[in-house]
mmCIF file as Biopython writes it, N, C-alpha, C and O atoms, coordinates in Angstrom:
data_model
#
loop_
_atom_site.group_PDB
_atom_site.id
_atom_site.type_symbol
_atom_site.label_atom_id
_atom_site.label_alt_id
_atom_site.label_comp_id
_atom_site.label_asym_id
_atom_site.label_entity_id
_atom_site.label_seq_id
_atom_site.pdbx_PDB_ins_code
_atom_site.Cartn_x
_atom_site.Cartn_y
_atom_site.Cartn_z
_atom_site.occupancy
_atom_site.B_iso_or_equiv
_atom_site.auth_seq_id
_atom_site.auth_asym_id
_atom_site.pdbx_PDB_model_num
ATOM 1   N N  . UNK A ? 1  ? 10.425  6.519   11.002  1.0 0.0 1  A 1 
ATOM 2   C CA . UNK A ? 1  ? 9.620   7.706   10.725  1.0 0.0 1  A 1 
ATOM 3   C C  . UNK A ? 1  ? 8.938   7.549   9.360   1.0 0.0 1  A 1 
ATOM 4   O O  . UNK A ? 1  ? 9.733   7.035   8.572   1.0 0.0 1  A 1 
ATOM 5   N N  . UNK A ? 2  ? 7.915   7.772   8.879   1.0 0.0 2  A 1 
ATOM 6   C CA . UNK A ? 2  ? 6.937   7.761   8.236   1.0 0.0 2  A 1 
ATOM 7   C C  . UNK A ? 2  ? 6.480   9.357   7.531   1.0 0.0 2  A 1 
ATOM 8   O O  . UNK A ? 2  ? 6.182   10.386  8.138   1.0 0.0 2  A 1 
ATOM 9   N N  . UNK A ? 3  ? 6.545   9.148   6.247   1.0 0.0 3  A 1 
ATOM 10  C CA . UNK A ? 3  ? 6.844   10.439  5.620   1.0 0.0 3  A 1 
ATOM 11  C C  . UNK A ? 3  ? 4.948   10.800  5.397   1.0 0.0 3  A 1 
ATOM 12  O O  . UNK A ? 3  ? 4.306   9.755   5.286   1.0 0.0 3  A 1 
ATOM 13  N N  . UNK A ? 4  ? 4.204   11.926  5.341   1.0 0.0 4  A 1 
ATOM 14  C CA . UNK A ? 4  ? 3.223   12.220  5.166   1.0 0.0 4  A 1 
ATOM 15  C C  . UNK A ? 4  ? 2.314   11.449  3.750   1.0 0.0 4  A 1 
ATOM 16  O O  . UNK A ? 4  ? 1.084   11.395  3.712   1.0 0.0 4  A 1 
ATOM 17  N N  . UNK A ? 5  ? 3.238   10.897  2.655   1.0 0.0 5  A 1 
ATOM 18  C CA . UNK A ? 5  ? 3.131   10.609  1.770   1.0 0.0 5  A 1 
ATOM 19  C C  . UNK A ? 5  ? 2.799   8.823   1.856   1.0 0.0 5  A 1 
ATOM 20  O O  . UNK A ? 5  ? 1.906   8.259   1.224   1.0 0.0 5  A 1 
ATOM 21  N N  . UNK A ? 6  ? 3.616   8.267   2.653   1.0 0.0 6  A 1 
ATOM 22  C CA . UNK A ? 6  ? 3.796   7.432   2.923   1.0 0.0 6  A 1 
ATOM 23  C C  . UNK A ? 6  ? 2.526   6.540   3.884   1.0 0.0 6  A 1 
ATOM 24  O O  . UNK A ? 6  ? 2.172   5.373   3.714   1.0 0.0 6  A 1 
ATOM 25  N N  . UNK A ? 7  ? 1.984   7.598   4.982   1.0 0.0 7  A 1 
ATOM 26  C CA . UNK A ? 7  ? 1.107   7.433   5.567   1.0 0.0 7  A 1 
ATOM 27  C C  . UNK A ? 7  ? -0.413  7.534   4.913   1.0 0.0 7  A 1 
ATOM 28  O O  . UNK A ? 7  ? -1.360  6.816   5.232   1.0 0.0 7  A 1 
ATOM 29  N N  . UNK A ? 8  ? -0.424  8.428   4.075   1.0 0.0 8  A 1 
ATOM 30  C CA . UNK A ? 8  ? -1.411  8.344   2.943   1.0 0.0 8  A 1 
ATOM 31  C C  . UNK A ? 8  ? -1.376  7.178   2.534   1.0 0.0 8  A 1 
ATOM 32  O O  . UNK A ? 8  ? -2.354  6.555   2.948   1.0 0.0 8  A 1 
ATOM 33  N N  . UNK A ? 9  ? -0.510  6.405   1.726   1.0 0.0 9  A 1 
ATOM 34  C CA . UNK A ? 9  ? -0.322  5.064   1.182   1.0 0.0 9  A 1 
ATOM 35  C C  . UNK A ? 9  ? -1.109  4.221   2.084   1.0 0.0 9  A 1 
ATOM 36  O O  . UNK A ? 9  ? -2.085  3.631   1.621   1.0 0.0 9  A 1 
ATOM 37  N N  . UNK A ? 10 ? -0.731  4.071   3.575   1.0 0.0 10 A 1 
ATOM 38  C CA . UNK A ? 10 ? -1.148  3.223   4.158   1.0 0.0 10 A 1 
ATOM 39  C C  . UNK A ? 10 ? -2.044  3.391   4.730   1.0 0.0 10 A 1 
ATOM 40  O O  . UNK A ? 10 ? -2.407  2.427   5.404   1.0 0.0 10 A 1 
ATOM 41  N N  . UNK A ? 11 ? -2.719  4.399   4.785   1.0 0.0 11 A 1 
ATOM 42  C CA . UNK A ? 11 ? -4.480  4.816   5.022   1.0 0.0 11 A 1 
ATOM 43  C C  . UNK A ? 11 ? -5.196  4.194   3.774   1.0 0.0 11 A 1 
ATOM 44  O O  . UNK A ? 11 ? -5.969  3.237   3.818   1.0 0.0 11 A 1 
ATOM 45  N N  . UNK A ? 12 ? -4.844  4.840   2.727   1.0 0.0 12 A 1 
ATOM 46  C CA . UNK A ? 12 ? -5.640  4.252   1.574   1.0 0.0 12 A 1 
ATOM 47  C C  . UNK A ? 12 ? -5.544  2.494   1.846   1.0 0.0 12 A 1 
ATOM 48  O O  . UNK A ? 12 ? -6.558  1.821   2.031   1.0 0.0 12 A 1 
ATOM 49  N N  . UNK A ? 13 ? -4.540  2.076   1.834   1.0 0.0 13 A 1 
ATOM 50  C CA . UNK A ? 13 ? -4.655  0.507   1.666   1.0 0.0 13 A 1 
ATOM 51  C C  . UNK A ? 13 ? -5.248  -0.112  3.103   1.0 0.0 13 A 1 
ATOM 52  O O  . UNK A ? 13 ? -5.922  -1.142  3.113   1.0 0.0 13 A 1 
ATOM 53  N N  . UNK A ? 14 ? -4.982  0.490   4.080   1.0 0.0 14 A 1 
ATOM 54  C CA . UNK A ? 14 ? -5.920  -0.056  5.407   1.0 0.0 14 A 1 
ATOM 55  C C  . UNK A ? 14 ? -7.482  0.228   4.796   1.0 0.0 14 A 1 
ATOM 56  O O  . UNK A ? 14 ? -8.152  -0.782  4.586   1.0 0.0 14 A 1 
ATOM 57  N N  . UNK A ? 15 ? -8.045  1.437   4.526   1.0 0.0 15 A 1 
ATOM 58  C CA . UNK A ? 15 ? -9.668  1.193   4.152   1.0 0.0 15 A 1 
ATOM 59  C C  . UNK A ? 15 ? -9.783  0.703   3.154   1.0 0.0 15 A 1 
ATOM 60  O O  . UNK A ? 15 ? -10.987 0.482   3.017   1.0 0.0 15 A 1 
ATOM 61  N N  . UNK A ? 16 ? -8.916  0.165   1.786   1.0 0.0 16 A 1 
ATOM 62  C CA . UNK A ? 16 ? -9.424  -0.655  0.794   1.0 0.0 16 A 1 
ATOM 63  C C  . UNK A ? 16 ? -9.227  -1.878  1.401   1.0 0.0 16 A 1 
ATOM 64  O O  . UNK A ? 16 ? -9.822  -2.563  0.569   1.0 0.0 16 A 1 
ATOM 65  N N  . UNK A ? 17 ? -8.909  -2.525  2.078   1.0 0.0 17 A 1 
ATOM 66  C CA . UNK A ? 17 ? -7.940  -3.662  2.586   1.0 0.0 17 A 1 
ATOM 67  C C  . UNK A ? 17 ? -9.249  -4.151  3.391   1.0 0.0 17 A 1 
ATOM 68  O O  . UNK A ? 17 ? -9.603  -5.330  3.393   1.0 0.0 17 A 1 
ATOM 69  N N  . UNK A ? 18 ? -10.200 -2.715  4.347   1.0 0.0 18 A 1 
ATOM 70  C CA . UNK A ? 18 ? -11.287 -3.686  5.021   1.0 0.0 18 A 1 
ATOM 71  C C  . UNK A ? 18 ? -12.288 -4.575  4.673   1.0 0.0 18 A 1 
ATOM 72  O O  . UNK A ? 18 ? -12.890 -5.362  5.405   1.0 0.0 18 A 1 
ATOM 73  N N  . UNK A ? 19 ? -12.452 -4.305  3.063   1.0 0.0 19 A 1 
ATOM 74  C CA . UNK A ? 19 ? -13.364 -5.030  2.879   1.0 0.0 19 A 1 
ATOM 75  C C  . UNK A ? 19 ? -13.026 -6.343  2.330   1.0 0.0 19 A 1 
ATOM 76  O O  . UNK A ? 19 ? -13.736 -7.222  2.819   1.0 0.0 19 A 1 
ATOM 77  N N  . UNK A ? 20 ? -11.961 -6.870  1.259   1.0 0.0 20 A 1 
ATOM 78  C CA . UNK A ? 20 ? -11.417 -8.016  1.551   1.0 0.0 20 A 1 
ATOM 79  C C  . UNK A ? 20 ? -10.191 -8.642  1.575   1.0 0.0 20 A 1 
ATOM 80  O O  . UNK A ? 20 ? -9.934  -9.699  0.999   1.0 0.0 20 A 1 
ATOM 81  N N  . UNK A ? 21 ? -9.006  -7.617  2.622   1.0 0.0 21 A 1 
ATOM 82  C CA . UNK A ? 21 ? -7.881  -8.229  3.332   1.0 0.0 21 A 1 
ATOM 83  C C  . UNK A ? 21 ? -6.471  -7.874  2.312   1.0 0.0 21 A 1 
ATOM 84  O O  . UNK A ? 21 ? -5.287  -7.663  2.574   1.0 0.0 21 A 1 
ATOM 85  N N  . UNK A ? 22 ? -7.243  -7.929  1.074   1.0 0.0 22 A 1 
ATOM 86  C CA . UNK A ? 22 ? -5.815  -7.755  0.125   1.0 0.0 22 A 1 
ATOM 87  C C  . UNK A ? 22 ? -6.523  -6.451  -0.948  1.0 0.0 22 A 1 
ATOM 88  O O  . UNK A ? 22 ? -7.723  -6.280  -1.161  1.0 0.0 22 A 1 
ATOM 89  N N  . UNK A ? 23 ? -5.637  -5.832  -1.376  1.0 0.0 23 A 1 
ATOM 90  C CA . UNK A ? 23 ? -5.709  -4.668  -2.145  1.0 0.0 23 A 1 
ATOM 91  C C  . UNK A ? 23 ? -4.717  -4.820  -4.083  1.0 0.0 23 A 1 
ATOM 92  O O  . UNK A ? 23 ? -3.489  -4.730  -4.088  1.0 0.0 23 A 1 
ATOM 93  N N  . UNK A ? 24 ? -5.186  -4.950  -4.913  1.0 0.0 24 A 1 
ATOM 94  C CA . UNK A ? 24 ? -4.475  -4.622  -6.008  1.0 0.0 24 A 1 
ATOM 95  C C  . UNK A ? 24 ? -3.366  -3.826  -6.116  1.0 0.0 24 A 1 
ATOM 96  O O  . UNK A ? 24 ? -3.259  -3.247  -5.035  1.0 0.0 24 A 1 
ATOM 97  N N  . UNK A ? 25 ? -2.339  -3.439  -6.977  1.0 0.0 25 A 1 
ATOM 98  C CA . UNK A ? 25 ? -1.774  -2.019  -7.241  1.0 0.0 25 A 1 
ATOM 99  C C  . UNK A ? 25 ? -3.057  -0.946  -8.341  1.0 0.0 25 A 1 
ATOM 100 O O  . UNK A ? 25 ? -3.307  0.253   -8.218  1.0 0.0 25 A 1 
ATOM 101 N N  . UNK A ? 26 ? -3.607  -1.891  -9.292  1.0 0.0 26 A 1 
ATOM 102 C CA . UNK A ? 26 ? -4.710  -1.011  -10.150 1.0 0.0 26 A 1 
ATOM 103 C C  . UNK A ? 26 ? -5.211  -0.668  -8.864  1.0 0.0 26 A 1 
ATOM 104 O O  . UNK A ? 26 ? -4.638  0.216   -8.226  1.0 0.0 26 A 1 
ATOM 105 N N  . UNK A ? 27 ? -6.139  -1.211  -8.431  1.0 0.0 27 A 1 
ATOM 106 C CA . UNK A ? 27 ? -6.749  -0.512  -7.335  1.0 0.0 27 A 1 
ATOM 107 C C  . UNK A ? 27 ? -6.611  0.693   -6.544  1.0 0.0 27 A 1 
ATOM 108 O O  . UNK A ? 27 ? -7.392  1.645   -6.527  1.0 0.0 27 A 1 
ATOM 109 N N  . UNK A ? 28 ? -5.154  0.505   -5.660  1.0 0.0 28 A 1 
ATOM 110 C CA . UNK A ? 28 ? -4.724  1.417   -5.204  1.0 0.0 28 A 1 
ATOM 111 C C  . UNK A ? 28 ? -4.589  2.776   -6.022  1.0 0.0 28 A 1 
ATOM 112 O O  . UNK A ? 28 ? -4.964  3.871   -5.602  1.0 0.0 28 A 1 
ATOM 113 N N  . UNK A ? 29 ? -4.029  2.547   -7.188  1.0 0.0 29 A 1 
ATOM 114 C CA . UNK A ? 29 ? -3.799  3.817   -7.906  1.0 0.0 29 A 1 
ATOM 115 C C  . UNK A ? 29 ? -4.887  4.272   -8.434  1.0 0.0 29 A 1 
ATOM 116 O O  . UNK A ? 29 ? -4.716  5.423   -8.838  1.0 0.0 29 A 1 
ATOM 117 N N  . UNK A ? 30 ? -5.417  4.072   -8.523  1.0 0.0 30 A 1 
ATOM 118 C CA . UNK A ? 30 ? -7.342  4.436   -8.586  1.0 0.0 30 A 1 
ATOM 119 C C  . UNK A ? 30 ? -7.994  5.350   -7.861  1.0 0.0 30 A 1 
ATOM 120 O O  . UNK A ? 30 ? -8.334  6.501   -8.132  1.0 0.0 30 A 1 
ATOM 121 N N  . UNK A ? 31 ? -8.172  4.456   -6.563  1.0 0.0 31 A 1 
ATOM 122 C CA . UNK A ? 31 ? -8.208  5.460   -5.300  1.0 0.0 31 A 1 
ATOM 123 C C  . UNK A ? 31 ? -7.500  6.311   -5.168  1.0 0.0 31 A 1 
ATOM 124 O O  . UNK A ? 31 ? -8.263  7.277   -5.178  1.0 0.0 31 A 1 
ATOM 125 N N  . UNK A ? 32 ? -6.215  6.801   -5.003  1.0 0.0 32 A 1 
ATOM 126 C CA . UNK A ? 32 ? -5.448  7.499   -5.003  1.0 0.0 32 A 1 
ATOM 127 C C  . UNK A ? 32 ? -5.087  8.570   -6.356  1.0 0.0 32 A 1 
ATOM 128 O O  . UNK A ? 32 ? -4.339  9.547   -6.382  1.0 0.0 32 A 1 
ATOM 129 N N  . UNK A ? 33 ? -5.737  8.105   -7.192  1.0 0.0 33 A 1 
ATOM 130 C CA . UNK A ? 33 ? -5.972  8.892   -8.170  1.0 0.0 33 A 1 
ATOM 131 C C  . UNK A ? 33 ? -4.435  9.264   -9.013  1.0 0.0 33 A 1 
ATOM 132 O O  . UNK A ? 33 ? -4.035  10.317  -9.509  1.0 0.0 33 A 1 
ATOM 133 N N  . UNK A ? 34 ? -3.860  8.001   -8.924  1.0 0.0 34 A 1 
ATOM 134 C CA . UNK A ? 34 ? -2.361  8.469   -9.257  1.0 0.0 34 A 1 
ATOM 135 C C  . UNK A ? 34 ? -2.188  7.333   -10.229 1.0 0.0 34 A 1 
ATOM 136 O O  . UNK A ? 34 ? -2.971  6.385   -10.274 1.0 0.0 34 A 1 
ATOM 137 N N  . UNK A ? 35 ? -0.708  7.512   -11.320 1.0 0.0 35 A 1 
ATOM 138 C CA . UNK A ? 35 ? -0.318  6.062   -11.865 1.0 0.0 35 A 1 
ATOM 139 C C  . UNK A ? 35 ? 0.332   5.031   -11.520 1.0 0.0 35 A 1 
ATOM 140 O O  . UNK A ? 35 ? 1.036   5.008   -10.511 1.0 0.0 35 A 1 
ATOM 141 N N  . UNK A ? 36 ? 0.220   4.306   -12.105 1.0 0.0 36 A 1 
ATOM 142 C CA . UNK A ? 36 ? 0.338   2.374   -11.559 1.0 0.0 36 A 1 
ATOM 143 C C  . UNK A ? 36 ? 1.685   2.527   -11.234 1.0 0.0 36 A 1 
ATOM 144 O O  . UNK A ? 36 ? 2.019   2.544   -10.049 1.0 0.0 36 A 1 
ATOM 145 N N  . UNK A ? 37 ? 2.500   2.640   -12.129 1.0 0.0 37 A 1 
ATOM 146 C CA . UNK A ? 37 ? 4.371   2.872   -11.504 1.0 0.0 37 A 1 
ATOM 147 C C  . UNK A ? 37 ? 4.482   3.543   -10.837 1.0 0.0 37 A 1 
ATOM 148 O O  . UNK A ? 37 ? 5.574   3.394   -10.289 1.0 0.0 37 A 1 
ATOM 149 N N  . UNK A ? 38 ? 3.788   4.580   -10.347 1.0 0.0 38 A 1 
ATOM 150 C CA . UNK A ? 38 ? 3.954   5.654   -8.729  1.0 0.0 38 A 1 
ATOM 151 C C  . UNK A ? 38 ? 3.904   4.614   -7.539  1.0 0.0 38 A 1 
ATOM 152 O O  . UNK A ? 38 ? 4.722   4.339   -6.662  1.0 0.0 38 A 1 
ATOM 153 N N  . UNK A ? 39 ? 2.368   4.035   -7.899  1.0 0.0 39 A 1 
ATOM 154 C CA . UNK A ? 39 ? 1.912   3.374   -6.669  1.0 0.0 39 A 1 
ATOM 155 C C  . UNK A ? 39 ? 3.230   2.199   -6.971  1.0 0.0 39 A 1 
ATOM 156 O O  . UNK A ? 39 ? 4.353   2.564   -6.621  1.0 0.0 39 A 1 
ATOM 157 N N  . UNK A ? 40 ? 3.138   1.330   -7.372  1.0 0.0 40 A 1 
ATOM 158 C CA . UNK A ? 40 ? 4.341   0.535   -7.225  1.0 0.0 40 A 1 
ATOM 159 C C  . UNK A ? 40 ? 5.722   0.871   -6.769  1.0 0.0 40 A 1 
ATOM 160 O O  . UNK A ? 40 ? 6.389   0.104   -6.074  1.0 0.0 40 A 1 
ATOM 161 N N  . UNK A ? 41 ? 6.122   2.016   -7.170  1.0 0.0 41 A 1 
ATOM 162 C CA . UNK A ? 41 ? 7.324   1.927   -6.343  1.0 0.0 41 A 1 
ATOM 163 C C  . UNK A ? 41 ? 7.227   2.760   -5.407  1.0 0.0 41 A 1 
ATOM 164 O O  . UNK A ? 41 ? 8.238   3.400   -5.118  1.0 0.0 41 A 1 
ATOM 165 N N  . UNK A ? 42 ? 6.323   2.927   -4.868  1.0 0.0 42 A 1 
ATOM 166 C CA . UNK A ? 42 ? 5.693   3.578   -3.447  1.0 0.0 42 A 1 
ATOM 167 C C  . UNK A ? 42 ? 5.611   2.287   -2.496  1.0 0.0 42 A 1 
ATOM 168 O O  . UNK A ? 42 ? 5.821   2.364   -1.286  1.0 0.0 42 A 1 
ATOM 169 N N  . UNK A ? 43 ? 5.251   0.967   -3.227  1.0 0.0 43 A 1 
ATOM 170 C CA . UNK A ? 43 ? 4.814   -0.333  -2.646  1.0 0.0 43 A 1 
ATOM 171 C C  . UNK A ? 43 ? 6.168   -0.843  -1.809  1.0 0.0 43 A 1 
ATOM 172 O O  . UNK A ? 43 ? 6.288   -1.179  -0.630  1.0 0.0 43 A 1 
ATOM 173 N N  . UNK A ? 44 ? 7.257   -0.756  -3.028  1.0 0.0 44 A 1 
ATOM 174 C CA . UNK A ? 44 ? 8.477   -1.339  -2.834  1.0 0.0 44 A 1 
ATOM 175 C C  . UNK A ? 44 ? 8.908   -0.517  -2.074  1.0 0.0 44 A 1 
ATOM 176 O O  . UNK A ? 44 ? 9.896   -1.199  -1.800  1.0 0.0 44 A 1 
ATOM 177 N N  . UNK A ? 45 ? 9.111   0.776   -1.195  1.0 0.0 45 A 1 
ATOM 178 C CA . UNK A ? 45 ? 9.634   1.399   -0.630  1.0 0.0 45 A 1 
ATOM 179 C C  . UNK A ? 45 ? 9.045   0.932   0.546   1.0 0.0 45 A 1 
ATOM 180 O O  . UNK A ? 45 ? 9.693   0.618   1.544   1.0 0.0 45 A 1 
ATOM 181 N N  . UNK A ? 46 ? 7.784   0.879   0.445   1.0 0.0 46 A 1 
ATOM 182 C CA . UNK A ? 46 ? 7.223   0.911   1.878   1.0 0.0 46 A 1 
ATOM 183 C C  . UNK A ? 46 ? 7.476   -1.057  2.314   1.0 0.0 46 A 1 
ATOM 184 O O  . UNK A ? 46 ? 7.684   -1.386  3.482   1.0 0.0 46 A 1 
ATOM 185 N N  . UNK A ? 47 ? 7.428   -1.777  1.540   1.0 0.0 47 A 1 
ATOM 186 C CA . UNK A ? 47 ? 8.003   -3.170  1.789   1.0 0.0 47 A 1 
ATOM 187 C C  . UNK A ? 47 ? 9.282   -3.008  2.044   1.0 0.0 47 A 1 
ATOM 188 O O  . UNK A ? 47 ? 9.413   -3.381  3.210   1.0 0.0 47 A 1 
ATOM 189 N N  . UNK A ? 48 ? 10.072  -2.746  1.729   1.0 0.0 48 A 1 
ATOM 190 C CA . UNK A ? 48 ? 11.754  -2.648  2.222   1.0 0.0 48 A 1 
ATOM 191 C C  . UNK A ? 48 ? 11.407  -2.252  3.675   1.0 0.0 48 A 1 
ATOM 192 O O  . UNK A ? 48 ? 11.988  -2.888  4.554   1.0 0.0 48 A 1 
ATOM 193 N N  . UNK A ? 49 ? 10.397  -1.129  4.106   1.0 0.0 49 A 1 
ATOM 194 C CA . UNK A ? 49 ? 10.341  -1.016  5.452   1.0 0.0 49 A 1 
ATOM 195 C C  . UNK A ? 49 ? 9.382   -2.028  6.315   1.0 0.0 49 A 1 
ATOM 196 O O  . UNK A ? 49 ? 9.020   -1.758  7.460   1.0 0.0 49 A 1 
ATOM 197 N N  . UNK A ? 50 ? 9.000   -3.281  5.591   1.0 0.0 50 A 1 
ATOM 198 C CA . UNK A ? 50 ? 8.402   -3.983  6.326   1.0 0.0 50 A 1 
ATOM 199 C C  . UNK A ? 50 ? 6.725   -3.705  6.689   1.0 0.0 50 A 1 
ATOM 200 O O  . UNK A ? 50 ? 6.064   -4.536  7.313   1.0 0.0 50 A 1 
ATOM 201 N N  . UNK A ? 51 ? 6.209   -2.516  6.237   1.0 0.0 51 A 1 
ATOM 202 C CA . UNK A ? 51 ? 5.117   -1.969  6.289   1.0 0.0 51 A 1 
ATOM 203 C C  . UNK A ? 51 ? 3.786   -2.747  5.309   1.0 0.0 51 A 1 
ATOM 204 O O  . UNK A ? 51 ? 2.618   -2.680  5.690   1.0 0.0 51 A 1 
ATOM 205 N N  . UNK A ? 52 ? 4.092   -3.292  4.336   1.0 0.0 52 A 1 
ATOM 206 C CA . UNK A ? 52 ? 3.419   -4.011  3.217   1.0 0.0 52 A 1 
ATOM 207 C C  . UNK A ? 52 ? 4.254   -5.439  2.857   1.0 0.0 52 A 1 
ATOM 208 O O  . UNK A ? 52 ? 5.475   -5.572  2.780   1.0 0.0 52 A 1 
ATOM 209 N N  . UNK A ? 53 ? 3.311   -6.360  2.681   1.0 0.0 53 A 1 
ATOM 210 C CA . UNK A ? 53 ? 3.776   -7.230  1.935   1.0 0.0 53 A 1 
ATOM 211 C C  . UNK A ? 53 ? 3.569   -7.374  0.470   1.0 0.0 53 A 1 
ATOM 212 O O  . UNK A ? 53 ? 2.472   -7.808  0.122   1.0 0.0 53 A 1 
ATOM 213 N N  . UNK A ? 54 ? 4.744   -6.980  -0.759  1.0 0.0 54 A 1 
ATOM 214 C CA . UNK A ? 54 ? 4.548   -6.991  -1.958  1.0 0.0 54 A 1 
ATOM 215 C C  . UNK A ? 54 ? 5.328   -8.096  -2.482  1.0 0.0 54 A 1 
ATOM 216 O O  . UNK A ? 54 ? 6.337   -8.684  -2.091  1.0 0.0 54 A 1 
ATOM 217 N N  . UNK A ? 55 ? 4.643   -8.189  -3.376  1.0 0.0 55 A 1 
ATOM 218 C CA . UNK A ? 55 ? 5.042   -9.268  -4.767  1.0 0.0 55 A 1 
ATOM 219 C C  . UNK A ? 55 ? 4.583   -8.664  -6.100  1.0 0.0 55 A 1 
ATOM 220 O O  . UNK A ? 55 ? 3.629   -7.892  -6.198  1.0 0.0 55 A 1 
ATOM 221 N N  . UNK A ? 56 ? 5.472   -9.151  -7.280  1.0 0.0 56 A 1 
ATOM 222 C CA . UNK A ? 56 ? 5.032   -8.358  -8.733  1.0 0.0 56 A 1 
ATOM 223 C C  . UNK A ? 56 ? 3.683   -9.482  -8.797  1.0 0.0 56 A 1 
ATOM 224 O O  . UNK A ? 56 ? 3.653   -10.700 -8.627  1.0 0.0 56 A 1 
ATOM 225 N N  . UNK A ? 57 ? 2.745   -8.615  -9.080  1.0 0.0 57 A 1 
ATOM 226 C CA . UNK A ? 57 ? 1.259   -9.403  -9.642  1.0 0.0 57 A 1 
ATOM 227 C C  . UNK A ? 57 ? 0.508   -9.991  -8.728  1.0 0.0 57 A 1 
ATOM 228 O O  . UNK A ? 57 ? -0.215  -10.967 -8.922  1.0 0.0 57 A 1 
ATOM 229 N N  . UNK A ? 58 ? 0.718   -9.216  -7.384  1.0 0.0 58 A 1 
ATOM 230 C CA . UNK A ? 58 ? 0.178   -10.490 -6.400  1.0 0.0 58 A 1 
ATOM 231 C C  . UNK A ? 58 ? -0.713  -8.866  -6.006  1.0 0.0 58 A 1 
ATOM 232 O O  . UNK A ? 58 ? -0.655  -7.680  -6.328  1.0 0.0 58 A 1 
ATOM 233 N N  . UNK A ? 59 ? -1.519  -9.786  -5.104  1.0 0.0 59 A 1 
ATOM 234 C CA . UNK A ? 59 ? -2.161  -8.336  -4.547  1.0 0.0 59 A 1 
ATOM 235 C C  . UNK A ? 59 ? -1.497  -8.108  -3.120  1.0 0.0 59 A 1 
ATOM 236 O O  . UNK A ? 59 ? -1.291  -9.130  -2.465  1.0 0.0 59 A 1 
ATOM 237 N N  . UNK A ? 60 ? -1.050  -6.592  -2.428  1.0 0.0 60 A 1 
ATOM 238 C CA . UNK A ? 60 ? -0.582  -6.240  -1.702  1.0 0.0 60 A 1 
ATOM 239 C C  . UNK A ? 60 ? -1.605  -6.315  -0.222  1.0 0.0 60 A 1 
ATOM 240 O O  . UNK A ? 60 ? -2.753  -5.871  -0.193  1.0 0.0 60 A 1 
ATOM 241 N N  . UNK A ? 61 ? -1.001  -6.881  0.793   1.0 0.0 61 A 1 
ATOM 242 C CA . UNK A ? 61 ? -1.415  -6.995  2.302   1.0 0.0 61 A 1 
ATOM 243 C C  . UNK A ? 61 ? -0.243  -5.736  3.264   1.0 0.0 61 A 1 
ATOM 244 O O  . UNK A ? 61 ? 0.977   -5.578  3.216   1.0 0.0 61 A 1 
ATOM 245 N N  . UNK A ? 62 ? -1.203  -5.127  3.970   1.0 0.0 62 A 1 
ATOM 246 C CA . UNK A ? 62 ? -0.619  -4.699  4.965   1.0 0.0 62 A 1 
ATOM 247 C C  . UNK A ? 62 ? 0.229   -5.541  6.028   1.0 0.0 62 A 1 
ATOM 248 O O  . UNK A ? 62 ? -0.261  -6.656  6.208   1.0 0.0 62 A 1 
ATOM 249 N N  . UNK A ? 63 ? 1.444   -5.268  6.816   1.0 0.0 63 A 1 
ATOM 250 C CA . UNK A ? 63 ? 1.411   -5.872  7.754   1.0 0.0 63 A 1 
ATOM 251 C C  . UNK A ? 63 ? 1.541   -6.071  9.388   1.0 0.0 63 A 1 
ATOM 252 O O  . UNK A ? 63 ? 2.653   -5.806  9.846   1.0 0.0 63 A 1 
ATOM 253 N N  . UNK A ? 64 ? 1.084   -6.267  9.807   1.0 0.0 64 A 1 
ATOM 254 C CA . UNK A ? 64 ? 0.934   -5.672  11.108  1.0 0.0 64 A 1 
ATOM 255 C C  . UNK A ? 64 ? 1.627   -4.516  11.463  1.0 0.0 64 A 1 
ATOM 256 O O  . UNK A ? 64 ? 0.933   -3.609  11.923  1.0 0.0 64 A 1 
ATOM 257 N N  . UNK A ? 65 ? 2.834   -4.326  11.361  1.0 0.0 65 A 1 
ATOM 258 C CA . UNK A ? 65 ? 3.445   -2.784  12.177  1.0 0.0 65 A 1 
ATOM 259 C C  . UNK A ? 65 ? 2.957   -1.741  10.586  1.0 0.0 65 A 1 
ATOM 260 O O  . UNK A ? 65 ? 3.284   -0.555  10.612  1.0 0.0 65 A 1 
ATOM 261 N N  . UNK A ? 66 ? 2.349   -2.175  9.559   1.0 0.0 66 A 1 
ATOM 262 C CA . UNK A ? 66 ? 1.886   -1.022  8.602   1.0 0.0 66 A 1 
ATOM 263 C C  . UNK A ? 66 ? 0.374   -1.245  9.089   1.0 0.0 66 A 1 
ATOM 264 O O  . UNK A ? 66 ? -0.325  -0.329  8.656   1.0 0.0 66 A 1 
ATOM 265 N N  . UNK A ? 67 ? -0.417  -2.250  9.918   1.0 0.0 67 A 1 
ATOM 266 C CA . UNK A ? 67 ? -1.440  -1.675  10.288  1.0 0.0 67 A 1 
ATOM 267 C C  . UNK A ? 67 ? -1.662  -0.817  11.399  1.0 0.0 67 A 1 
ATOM 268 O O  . UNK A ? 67 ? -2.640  -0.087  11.564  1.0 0.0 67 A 1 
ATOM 269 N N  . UNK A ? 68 ? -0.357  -1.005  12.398  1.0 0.0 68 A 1 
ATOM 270 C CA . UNK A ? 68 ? -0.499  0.496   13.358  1.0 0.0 68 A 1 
ATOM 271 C C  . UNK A ? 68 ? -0.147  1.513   13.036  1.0 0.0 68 A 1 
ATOM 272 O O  . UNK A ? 68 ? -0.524  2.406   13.796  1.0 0.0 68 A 1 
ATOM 273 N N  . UNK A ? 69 ? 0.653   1.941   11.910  1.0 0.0 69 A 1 
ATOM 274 C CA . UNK A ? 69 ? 1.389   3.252   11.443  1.0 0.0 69 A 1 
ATOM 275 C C  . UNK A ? 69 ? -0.233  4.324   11.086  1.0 0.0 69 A 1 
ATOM 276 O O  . UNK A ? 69 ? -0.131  5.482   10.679  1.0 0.0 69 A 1 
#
């Protein structure tokens, strides 16, 4: 189950993501209009569920079962 908050996350990073495949954390928190340690451990939550692929400093990819959510 997928929390309303959560699904936001992964809307934002599916339409930043279309244009080229990988998304920043600056980025994200930009768009989202929020700070960098929010979005990050928003990242790591949603990677523990397999939804994102994160790394510290890398740029974040959706992954397939976070591109159908």
């Amino acid at each position: 189950m997928v929390s309303l908050t959560e699904e936001n996350y992964l809307k934002a990073l599916f339409n930043l993501a279309k244009q080229n495949g990988e998304v920043s954390i600056n980025e994200l928190s930009k768009h989202l209009g929020i700070k960098m340690p929010t979005a990050n451990s928003m990242m790591k939550k949603l990677a523990e569920k397999k939804f994102v692929l994160y790394e510290s400093y890398k740029p974040l990819r959706l992954t397939p079962k976070g591109k159908k959510t």
